[in-house]
N, C-alpha and C positions, 0 to 999 in steps of 0.2 A: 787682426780685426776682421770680424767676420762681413760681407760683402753682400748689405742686404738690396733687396727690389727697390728700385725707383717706389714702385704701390705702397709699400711697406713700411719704408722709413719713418712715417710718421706713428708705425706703431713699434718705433725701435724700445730696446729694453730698460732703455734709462729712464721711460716715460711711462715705465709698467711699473705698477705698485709692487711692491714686492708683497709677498702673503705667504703663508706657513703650507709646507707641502700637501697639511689634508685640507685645507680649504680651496685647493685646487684639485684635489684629486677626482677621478670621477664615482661613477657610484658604487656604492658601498657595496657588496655581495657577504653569502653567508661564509662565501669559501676564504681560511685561512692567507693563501695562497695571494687572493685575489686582493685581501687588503691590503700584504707586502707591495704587489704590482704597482695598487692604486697610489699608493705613496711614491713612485717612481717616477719623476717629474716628467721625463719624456715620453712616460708608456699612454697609450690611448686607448677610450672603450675597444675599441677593433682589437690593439693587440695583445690585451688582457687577459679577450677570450679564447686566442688562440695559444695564450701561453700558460694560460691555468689549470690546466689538466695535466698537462707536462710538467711543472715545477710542484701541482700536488702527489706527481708520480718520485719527484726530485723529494720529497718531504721536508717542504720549506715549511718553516714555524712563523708565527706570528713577532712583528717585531718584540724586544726583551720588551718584559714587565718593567714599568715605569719606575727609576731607582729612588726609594724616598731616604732621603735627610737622616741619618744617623745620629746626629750631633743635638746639642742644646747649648744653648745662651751660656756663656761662662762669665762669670762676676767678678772683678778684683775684690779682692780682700787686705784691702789696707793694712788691717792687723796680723795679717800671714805673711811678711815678709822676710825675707832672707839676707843675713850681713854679709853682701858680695863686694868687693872689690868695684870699685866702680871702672877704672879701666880694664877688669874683669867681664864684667858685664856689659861695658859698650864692646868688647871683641866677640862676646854670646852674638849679642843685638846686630854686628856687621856680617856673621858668620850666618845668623837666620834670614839678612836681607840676601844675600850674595847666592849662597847653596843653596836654600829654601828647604833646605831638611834640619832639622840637628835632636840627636837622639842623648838625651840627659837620665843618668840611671844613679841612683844610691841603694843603700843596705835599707835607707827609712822612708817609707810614704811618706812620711810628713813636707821632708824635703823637697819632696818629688812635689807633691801639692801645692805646695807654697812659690815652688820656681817661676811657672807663671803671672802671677802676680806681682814677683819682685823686677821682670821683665817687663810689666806693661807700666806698675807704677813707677819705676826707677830709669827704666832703660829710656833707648830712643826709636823703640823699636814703630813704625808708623803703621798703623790699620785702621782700617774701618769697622771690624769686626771681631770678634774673638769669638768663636766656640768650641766647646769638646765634645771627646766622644768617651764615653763610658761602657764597658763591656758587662753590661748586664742586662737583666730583661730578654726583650726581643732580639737585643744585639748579639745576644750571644748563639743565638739558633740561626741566624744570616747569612747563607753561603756566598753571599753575593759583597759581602765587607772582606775587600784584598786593601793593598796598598796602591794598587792600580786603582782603584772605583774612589779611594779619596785624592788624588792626582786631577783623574778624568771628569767624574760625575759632578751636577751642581751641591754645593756645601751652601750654604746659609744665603744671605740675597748683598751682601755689599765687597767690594772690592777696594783695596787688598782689605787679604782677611787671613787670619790666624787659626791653626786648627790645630788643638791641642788633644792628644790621644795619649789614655790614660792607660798603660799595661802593668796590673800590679800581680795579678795571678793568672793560673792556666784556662781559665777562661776566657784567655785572649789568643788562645796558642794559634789556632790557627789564624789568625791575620799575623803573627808575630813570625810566623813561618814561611807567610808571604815576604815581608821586607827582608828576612833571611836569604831568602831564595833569589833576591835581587841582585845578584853575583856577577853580571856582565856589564861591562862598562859601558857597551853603546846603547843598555837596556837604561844604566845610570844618567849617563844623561838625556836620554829622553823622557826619564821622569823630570829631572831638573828644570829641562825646557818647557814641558810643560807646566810647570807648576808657575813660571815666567809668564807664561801668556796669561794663564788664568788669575793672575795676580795673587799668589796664593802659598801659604807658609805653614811647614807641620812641626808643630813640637811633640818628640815622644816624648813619655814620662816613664819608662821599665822599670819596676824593681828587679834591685841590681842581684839577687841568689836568680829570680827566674831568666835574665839576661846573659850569667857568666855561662850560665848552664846551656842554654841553646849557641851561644857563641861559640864554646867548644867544640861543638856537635857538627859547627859549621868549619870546623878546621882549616880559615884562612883570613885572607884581610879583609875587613868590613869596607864595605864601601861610602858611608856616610862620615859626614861628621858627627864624634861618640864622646860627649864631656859624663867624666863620673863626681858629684857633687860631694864633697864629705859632709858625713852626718854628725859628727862627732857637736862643732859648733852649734849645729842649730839645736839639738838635743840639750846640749848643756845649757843654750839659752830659757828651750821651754823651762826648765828645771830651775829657772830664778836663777842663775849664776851671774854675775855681776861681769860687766868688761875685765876688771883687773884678775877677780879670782877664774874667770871663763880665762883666760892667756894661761896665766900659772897652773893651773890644770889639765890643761889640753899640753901644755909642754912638757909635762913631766910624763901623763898617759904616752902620750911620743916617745919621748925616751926610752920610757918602760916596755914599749914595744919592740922597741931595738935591740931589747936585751930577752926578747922572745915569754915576757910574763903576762901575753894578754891571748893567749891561746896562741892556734897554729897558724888559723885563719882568718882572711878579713871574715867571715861570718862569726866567726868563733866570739871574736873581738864584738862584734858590733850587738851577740846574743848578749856578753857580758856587761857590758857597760848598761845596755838597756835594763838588767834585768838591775842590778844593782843599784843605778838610777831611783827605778819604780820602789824597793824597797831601804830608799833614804842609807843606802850603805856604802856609794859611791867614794866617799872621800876617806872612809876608813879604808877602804880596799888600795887606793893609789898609796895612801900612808903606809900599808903593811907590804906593799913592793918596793920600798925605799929602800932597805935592805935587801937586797937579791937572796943572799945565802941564805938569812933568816927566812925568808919570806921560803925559798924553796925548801928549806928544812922543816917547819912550821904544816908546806903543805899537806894537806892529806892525799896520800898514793893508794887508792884502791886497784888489789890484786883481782881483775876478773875472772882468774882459777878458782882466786878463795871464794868470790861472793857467790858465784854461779853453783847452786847445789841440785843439779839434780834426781838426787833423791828426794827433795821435797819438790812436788807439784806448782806449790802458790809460789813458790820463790821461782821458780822456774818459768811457770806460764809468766809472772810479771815482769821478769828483766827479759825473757822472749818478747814481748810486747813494749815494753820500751827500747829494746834495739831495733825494730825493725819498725816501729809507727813511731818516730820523737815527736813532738811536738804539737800530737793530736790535744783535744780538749779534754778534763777528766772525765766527762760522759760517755764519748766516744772510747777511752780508756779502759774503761768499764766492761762495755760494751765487749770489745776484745778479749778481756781477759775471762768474762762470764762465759763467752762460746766455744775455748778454749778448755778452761776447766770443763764446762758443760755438767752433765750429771754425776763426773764422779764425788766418790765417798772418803769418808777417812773416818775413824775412829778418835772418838776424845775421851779422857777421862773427867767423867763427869761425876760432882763429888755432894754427897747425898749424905741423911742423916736418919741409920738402921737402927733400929731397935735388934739387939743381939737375948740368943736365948734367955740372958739373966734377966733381959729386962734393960738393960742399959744402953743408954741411946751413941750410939758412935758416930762419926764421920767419914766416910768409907766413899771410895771410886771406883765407879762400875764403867765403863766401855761402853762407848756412845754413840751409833753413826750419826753421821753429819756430812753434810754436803761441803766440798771445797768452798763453794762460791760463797755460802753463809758463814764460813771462819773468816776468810777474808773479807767479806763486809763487817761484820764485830768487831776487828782487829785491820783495819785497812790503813789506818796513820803508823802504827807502830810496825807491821809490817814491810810497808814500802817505804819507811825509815831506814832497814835494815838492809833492803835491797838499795839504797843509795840514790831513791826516786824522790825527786820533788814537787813538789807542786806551784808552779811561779801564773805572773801575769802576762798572756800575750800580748802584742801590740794592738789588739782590737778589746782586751781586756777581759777577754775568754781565759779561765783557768786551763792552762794546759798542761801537760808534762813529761818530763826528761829526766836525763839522771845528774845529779848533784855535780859533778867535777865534768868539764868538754871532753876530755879525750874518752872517758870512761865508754861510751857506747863503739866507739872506732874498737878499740882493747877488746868490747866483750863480742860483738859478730865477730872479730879474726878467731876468737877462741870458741866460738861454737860453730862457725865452720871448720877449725881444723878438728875439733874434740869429740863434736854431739852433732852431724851432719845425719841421721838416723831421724833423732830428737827435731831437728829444724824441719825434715821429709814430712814427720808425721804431722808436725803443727801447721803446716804449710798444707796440707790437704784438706784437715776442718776449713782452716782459712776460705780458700778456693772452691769447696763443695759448700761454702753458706752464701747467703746474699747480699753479704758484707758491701763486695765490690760494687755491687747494683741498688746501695740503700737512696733511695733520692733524696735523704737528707744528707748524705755524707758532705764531710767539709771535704775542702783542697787538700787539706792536707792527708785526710785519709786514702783518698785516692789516689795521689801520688806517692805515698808510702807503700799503697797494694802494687801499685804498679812496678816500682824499684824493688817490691818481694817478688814478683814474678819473674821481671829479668832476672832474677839473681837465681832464682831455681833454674830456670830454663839456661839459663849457662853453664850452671855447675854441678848439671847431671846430664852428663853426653850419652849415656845409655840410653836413655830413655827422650833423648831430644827428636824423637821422630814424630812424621806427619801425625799418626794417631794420634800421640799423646797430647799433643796440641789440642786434637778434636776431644781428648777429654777436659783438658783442662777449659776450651771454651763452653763445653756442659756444664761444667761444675762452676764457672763463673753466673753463668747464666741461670741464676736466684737455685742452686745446691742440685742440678741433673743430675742422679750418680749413674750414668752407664758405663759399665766396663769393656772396652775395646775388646777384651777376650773372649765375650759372651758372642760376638756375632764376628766371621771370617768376610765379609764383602762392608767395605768400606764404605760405600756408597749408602747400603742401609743405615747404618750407624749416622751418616749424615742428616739422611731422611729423619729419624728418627727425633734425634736432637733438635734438628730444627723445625718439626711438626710439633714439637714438645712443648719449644718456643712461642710458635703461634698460636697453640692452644692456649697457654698461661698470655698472651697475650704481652710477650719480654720484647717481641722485636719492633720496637720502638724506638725514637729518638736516642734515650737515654742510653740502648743499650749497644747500639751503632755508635757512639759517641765514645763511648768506655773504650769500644774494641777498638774501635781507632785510634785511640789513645794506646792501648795496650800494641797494639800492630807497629805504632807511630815509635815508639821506643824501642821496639826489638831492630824497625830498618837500622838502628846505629852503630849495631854489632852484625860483623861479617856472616858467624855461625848461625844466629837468628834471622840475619835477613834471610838467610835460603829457605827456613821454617815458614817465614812470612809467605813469601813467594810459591812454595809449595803447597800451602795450606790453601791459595786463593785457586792455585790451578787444580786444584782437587775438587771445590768449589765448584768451580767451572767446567770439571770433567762429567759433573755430576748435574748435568743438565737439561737428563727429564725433568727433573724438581725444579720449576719454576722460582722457590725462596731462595735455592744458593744461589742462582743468580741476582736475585733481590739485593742479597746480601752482599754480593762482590761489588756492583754500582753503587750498596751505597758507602762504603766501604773507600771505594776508591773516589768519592767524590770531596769524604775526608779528610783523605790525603795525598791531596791533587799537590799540597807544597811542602808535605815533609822530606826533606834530605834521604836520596838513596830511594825515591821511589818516582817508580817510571806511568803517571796515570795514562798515558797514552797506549802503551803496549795495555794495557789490561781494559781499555776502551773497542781497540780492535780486539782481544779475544772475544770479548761480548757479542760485537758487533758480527765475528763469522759463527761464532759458536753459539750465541742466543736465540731464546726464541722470537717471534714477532714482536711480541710485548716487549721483552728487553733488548731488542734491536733499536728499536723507536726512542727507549728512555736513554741507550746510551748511545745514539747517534743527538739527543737533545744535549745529554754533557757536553758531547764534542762540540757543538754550536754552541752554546752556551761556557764552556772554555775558550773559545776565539772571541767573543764578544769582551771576555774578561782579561784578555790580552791585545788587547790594541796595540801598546807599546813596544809591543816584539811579537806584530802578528806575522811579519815574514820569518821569523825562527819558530812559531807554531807553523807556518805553510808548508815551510819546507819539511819537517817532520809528520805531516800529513800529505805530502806531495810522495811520497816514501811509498804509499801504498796502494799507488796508480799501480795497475797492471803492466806488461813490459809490451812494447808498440807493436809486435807482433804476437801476441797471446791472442787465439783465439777466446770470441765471446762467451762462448759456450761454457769454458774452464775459468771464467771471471770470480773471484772468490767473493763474497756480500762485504769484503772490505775493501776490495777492489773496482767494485760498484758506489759505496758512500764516498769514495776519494772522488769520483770524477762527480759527484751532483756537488762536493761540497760546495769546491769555489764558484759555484752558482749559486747555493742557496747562501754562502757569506755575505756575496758581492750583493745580491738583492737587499738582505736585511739590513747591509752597512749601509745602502744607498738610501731607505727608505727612513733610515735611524740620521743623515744628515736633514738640517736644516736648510733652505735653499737659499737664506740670506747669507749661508757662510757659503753659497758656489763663487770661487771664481779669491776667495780667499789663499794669502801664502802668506807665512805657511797654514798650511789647508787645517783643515777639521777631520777631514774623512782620514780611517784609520791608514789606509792602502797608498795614502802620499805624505799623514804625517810625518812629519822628522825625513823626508827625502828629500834630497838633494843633486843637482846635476851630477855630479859623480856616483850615486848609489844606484840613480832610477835605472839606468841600461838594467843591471843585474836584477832591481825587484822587477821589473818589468818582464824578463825573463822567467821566473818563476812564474806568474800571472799568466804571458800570453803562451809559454808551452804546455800549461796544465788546458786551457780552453782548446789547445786547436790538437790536444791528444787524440791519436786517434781513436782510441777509444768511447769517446764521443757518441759515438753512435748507439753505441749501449744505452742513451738515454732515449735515442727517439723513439717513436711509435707510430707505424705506418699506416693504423686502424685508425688514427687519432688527425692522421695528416698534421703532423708537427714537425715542425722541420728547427732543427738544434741551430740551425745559425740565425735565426729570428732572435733564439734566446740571447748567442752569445753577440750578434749585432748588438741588440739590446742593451748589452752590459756595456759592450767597448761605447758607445754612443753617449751612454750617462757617465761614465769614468769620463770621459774627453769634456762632455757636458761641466763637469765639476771643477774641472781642472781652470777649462776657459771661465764660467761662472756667466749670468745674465747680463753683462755690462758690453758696450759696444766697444768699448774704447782697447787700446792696444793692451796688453798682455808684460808685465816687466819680464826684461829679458830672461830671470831662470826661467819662469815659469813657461815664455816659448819654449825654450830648448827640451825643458821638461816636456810639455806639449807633444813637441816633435817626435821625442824619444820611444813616447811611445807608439804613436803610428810608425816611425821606423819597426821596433822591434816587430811588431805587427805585419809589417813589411817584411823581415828578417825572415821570420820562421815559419809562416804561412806558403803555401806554396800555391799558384795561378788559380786556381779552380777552386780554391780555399779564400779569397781576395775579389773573388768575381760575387760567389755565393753572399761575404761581407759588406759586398758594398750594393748587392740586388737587395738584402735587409734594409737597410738603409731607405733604400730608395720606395720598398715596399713601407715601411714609417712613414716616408715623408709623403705619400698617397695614402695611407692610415690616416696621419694626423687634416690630410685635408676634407676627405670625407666628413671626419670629426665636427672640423667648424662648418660645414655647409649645409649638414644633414640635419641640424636641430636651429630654429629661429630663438630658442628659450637660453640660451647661451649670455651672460653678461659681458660687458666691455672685457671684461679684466682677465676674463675665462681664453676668450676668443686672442686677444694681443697675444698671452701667456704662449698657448698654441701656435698660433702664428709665428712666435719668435722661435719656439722650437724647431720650427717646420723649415725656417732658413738657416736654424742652427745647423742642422742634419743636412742642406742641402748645402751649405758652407763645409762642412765634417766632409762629404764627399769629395767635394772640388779642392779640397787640403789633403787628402788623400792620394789624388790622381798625383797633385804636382808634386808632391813627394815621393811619389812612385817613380812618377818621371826621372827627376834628380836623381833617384838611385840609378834606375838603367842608364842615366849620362857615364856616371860616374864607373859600372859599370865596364858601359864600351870602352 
């Protein structure tokens, strides 16, 4: 209980309005810097101006941009419900009250869409709210949408509320990479916990091919709760199946699965039934697996030796083009195989009618060029008949296409890698030298087929897996550059070159920062390519007269800040010693900007930034510029966290502010330690400036004064017991690691505030009530802070002697 003046009490804090930190703050200035300060409830005109030159030397940022609402109103849909089990569905309903996560994936959207709704109208699940978030639009260009910012950040306006997140394709990858990345348990439950406080419940929706596939990738136990929904039921229901013929058909499809007659795969499976479904063939097909033997003897076995010829071009370019892109659109199909053929010719016999010396009219074939692409447009049904290519209905009702029988595409890649790997080189370079990769119209699915053709080159040509080749092949991604690495011996030009080439066509843009992040984001998953990865960016960064590769490495790395196997922090500090001014600045803002978006495990980001302090005897002089951004961080953090709380939540447990969230008497000693050994490093001194007459323990006075400030909070009244000991713990440690001369200077701060803050109220008559108590309270908070200090100090040297 803080131990205010006889004078005073009546302007104790229980009797102060509470008001929002900038309606207290003082006046506004042009400098950055100074609006952090002003939002710092203890700091005053006076020590503003003596700390604002210093923390704009520190490169403190303005607090984050204000995070807006992702999400929309979502609607039940009475008529989209789902035949669930009802003791099924109240175990869903207790598992999303309890965990407040739970992540539900099928083979079919449809299921996936409909789930919530069979939960809101069926279940017992209680809200106030329901909204989703859909990954499109604006959403998808959002670096600021993790798994943490729908946890943390405000979602819609009523409590509890339900917040349904929709992942159907890779234009969710990166938030999807986020909740992947959430692999540490005490990371686990501090999302849980909070999601408790805030009253607040997520349902994922994954389609389940984009979910098996990054699950893999994650090579261990998921941490949430993971339900996968069959789609079989609800399909069959859209499809008019009746309750008794929907049982009897789904058992027998079961069966028949058991005896391995519905492909290899659940996808396999779930292609076939849809596609059969669509063309009303469904119950013939369960009928003609009723006999296994029959049914296997009956099937058709296409040999990919025999069908693959080539000596013929069209057959060849088209089964190349449906093994390595299935289930593009037939536009897109096209598309491929037109650029592919490209200008070549053939010869036809074209058959005319001569008049011969006598006079007599014959019918006679003369030899006729012709372009490949035009025989195959004439002749495109009957052709890609022949090659075993169909033409079916996607799930969104796009024609697209694949080859007739499942296994046939597995059969013919293993046979033209082992056979025609020559044949695959060549066609793989048209590919990669057009602007296939970069067309802005391209669907998902072409890009993720370009992308699984590139890994699959860059794996299975180890000659040629080196740094250059890399840099050609990102030429030639980047809309057909053709330079050839031979043509110039300094690597660094070839850089230049390419990416000046870039910015003239005007490519380095969103779009194409996104690709390559994608294309980068798939190689970390393979051992051999991640070193390519890794090599190609410090080549990048070697090359750092040219201002774009480093462009290019930030944004690059802001990408894939959550894919597996990739370290954005080491490639933060390369920038940070090896950039120039310009990309000092943008990638010292990542860094702030990545702690901002890790709240939940800010002390596993400290300590990996605590890493890069200099060693306590290193002279200043040999300080490296990442050795320099490590000690202004946890000042410019501490400022922006303290400025980003609200003052109604001081004196809150558990707290709001990131640096006590989820801490507990048994954790704080240790965070605490991190915290007050990174401030009282000696290294410190590196920030001050003696021209400036700034003295660094104003600053870190400062800090420790509003951390103790937040802890206790504006109320007079005693403190629950953690939250003393917490209290304590930390002026102990403070006690701990400081040493007398370091303790004298913290506590002359102090006392220079609390004659700051008086100045403050005496010097201006224009001051209102609400201004002047606010002050006042602080001014005995800090001189309460001191007197808690000493006797704590005391108590130590008892214990001490």
């Amino acid at each position: 209980m803080i131990d205010m003046d006889e004078n005073n009490k009546n302007d104790s804090a229980k009797n102060v309005e509470k008001e929002s930190t900038n309606e207290i703050a003082c006046k506004n200035t042009e400098s950055r810097t100074q609006e952090i300060l002003n939002t710092a409830p203890i700091n005053t005109q006076v020590i503003i101006q003596e700390l604002t030159q210093k923390l704009d030397q520190a490169k403190s940022k303005t607090p984050r941009d204000e995070f807006k609402d992702p999400t929309e109103e979502f609607f039940v849909d009475s008529s989209n419900i789902l035949n669930i089990d009802a003791d099924l569905l109240a175990k869903y309903c207790r598992e999303l009250d309890t965990e407040r996560i739970l992540l539900v994936n099928s083979f079919d959207v449809g299921v996936l869409s409909a789930f919530p709704s069979t939960i809101l109208e069926k279940g017992q699940l209680k809200v106030a709210e329901h909204r989703i978030l859909f990954f499109k639009g604006n959403n998808l260009k959002r670096e600021d949408l993790n798994i943490e910012a729908l946890v943390k950040e405000q979602i819609g306006k009523e409590k509890p509320i339900l917040v349904i997140i929709q992942i159907f394709d890779s234009g969710a990858q990166y938030f999807l990479d986020s909740l992947l990345n959430a692999d540490d348990q005490n990371y686990i439950n501090n999302i849980k916990n909070a999601l408790k406080t805030e009253k607040r419940i997520l349902l994922f929706l994954i389609e389940h091919k984009l979910f098996s596939k990054r699950f893999k990738e994650k090579k261990g136990d998921f941490s949430f709760q993971l339900k996968y929904i069959d789609f079989l039921p609800y399909v069959l229901t859209n499809y008019h199946y009746s309750c008794n013929e929907l049982k009897m058909i789904q058992d027998e499809i079961n069966q028949q699965r058991k005896q391995n007659l519905w492909g290899n795969t659940d996808a396999e499976f779930y292609d076939q039934v849809i596609k059969y479904l669509k063309n009303h063939e469904l119950n013939e097909q369960v009928e003609s697996r009723k006999d296994k033997n029959a049914f296997l003897k009956k099937a058709k076995v296409v040999d990919a030796a025999i069908l693959f010829k080539i000596e013929e071009p069209i057959i060849s370019v088209l089964i190349y083009t449906s093994t390595f892109f299935p289930g593009v659109s037939y536009y897109e199909f096209e598309k491929i195989t037109y650029l592919l053929l490209g200008m070549k010719k053939t010869y036809i016999l074209e058959k005319i009618i001569k008049t011969n010396e006598q006079g007599e009219k014959q019918l006679v074939e003369i030899p006729t060029e012709a372009l490949l692409k035009e025989q195959f447009r004439n002749q495109a049904d009957k052709i890609l008949t022949e090659c075993c290519i169909e033409i079916s209905r996607g799930t969104n009702g796009t024609r697209i296409m694949n080859f007739s029988t499942a296994d046939l595409r597995n059969e013919m890649k293993a046979h033209l890698e082992d056979k025609y790997f020559s044949f695959l080189t060549e066609h793989f370079r048209i590919i990669q030298d057009s602007s296939l990769f970069f067309d802005l119209n391209a669907s998902t699915e072409l890009i993720e087929n370009s992308i699984n053709l590139f890994i699959e080159m860059f794996k299975s040509d180890p000659d040629r897996n080196g740094k250059d080749w890399f840099f050609r092949v990102v030429a030639a991604l980047s809309q057909g550059i053709a330079v050839d690495v031979e043509d110039t011996n300094n690597e660094f030009e070839l850089l230049e070159q390419i990416l000046l080439h870039l910015v003239r066509k005007e490519k380095i843009d969103r779009l194409v920062f996104d690709r390559l992040a994608d294309l980068l984001r798939e190689m970390l998953n393979y051992s051999r390519l991640k070193g390519m990865v890794e090599a190609f960016l410090e080549q990048l960064i070697s090359a750092g007269q040219h201002s774009i590769t480093l462009r290019l490495v930030l944004e690059l790395t802001q990408r894939l800040r959550f894919a597996p196997h990739f370290n954005q922090l080491y490639w933060l500090k390369q920038l940070l010693n090896r950039g120039n001014e310009e990309t000092r600045d943008k990638a010292y803002e990542a860094l702030r900007r990545e702690a901002q978006q890790n709240n939940l495990r800010i002390y596993d980001f400290l300590k990996e930034i605590k890493l890069w302090l200099p060693e306590p005897d290193r002279p200043i002089e040999k300080y490296s510029m990442s050795n320099g951004y490590a000690l202004q961080f946890l000042i410019d953090y501490a400022f922006l966290s303290i400025a980003n709380i609200n003052i109604d939540n001081y004196g809150d447990w558990p707290s709001k502010y990131p640096l006590f969230e989820n801490m507990d008497e048994k954790s704080a000693p240790e965070k605490f330690e991190i915290l007050v050994s990174w401030l009282f490093h000696p290294g410190m001194k590196y920030l001050e400036n003696e021209d400036l007459n700034i003295n660094i323990f104003l600053i870190i006075g400062n800090i420790f004064a509003n951390w103790l400030f937040i802890l206790h909070g504006p109320e007079e009244n005693f403190l629950s017991s953690e939250l003393q000991s917490i209290f304590s713990a930390l002026i102990e440690k403070i006690l701990e690691i400081s040493n007398k001369k370091q303790q004298r200077k913290l506590v002359d701060a102090w006392r220079y505030e609390i004659e700051a803050i008086l100045k403050e109220i005496t010097k201006s008559n224009d001051k209102n009530i609400k201004e002047k108590r606010e002050l006042n309270y602080r001014r005995n908070f800090i001189r309460f802070l001191v007197k808690k200090f000493k006797e704590i100090e005391n108590k130590k040297k008892s214990k001490e002697d």
